[in-house]
Each structure stands twice: as C-alpha cells, then as structure tokens.
C-alpha positions in Angstrom: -21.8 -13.5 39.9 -18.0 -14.4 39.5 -19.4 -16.2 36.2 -21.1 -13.6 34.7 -18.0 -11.6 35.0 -15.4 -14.5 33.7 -18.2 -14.8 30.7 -18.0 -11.3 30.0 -14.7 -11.1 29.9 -14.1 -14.4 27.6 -16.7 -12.3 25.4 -14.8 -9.6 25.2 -11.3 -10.8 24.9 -12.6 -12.5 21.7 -14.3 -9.9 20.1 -10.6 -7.9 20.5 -9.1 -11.1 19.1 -11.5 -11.2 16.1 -11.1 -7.2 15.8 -7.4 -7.9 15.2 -7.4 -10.2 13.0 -10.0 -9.0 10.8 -9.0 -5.4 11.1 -5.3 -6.2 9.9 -5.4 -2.7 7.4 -2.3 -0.4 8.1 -2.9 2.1 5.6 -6.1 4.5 4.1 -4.8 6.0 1.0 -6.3 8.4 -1.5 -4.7 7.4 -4.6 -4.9 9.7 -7.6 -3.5 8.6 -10.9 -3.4 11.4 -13.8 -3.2 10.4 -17.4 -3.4 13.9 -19.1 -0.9 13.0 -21.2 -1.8 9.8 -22.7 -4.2 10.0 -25.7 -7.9 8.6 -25.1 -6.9 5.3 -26.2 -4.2 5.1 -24.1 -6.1 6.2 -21.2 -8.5 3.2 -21.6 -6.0 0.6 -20.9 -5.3 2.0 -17.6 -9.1 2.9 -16.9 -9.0 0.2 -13.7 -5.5 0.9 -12.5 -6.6 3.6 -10.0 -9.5 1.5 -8.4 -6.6 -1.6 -8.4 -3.9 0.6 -6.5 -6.3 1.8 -4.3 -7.8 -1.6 -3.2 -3.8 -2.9 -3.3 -3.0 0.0 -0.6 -5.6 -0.5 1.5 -6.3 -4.2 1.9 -2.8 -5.4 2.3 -1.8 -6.2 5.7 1.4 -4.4 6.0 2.9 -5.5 8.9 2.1 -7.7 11.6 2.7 -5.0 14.6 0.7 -2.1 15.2 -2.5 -3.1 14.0 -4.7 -0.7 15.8 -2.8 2.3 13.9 -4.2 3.0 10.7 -2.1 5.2 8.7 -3.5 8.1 6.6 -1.6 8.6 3.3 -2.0 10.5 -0.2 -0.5 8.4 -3.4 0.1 10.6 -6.8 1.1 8.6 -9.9 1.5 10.8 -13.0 2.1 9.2 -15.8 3.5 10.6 -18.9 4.1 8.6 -21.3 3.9 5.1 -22.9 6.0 3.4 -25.2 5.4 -0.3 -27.4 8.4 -2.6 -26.6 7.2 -5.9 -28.5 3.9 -6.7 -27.3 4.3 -4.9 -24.2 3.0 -1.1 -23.3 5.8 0.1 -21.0 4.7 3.2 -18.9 6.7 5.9 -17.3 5.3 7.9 -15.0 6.2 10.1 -11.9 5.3 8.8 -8.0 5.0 11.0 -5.1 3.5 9.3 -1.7 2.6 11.4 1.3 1.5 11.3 5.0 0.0 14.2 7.4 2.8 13.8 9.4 5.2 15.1 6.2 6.8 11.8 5.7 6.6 12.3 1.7 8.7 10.6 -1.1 8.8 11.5 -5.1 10.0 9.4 -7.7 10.7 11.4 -10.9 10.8 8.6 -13.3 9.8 4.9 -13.6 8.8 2.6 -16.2 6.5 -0.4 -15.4 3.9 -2.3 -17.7 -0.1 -2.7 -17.1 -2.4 -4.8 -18.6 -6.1 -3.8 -18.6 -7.5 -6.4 -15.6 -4.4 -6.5 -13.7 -4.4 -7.9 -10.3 -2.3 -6.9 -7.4 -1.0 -9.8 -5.7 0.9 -8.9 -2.0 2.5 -11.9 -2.3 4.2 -12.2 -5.9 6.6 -14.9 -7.2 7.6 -12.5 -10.2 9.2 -8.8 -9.9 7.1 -6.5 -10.8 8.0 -3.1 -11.1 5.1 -0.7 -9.9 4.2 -2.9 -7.3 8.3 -3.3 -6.1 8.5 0.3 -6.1 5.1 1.1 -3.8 6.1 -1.4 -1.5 9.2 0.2 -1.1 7.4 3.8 -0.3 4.8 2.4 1.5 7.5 1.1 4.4 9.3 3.8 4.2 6.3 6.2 5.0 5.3 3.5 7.1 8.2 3.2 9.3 8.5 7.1 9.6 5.1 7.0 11.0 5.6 4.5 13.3 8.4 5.9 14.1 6.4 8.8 15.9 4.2 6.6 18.0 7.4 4.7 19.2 11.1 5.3 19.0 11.6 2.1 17.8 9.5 0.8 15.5 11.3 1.7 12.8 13.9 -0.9 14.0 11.1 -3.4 14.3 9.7 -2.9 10.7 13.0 -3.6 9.1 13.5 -6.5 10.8 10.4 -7.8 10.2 11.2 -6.7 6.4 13.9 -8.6 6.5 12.9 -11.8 8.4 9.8 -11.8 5.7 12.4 -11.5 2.7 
C-alpha cells in the first residue's frame, strides 16, 4: 500500500513540475492597435502587428517567480502617424497599458519602425524601440500586481531585472 501511495505521489509531483515549466505565461493581454489615421496603404504594412504584440505579450515568460499568477492586462497602441526617413517607415503612436487592479501607464508619444513580417524576439541583441518600451510597461504593471499578492515582490522583480541585465 505504502507504494501505491509513494507512486502517486512521484506522479503527481511531476505533473506540477511539468505544469510549471510548460505553463511559464505571466501575462493575458487584449491588445488593440488603432490605425484610423494612417491611409489604407499605410494600414497594410502594419496588418500583422496586432496578432505579433499579442502573441509577444502573451508567450513571453516574464519572470521566473510567480508562475502560477497569470496577470490580466489591456494594451492600447494608437498610432497616428508615419513618416519616410530613408528607407525606413518610422511610426509614432500613443501607448496606454492597463490592469483590473488600476495599475495603468500612457505614453503620449513614441516613434518606432515596423516592417510587414516582423518578429518579436524576448531575447534581442539590437534595441528596438517598441519592444524596449512594452517591456518597460509590462514590469511595471507587473511588479504593481505582484506587489498586491505579496509586499515584496516588487523588490524581487527588480532584482531579478537587474541580475538578468
């Protein structure tokens, strides 16, 4: 009987082991990105980015603590206008990021550049200046957030932050 029991119990510990490290997701966001603005052809370059954000959000494992939270959030991006510089379309657009919990954060203005098929790399060699700046929101809504399940886990996100850096 003691058998069946230390089996059961072997089973179970690895199915929580394989849960963690498959389940790594911090974050669901709803990503919206309005192009009213732009003219059709304009809009056509940028036809993927929403679908790219939103798989960028959700599938990047954010931290290393606190797997079992998964953090609800709403990401806005707006953008407004977009400019030619040499062979480069430079957009600016407006950011706002928010959580249930009101942790939100708007940025009025930011340029960054897109090309049609894109990809989203977490971990990037170059600076890149949409993806800098929603990292940067993203920890700070997550570290607010955490920061309401435990006192100190904003603490323990920077210096993880830091120590990956």
């Amino acid at each position: 009987m003691n058998r069946d029991y230390a089996f059961i119990l072997v089973v179970i510990l690895l199915l929580s082991l394989a849960h963690s490290l498959t389940f790594g997701q911090v974050l669901n966001c709803k990503v919206s990105v309005s192009m009213e603005r732009l003219q059709p052809r304009e809009r056509d370059d940028l036809s993927d980015l929403q679908q790219n954000l939103t798989d960028y959000l959700n599938n990047t494992n954010w931290s290393d603590e606190n797997k079992d939270i998964i953090l609800d959030c709403n990401v806005q991006l707006i953008i407004e206008t977009v400019t030619n510089r040499g062979s480069e379309k430079v957009y600016r657009a407006q950011f706002l990021i928010s959580s249930p919990s009101g942790e939100n954060y708007y940025d009025r203005a930011f340029e960054f550049t897109y090309v049609p098929g894109q990809s989203f790399e977490t971990y990037r060699s170059n600076f890149d200046p949409l993806l800098s700046m929603v990292d940067f929101y993203v920890n700070m809504v997550i570290g607010g957030e955490l920061d309401t399940y435990d006192r100190h886990s904003l603490i323990k996100l920077k210096i993880l932050l830091i120590r990956d850096n």
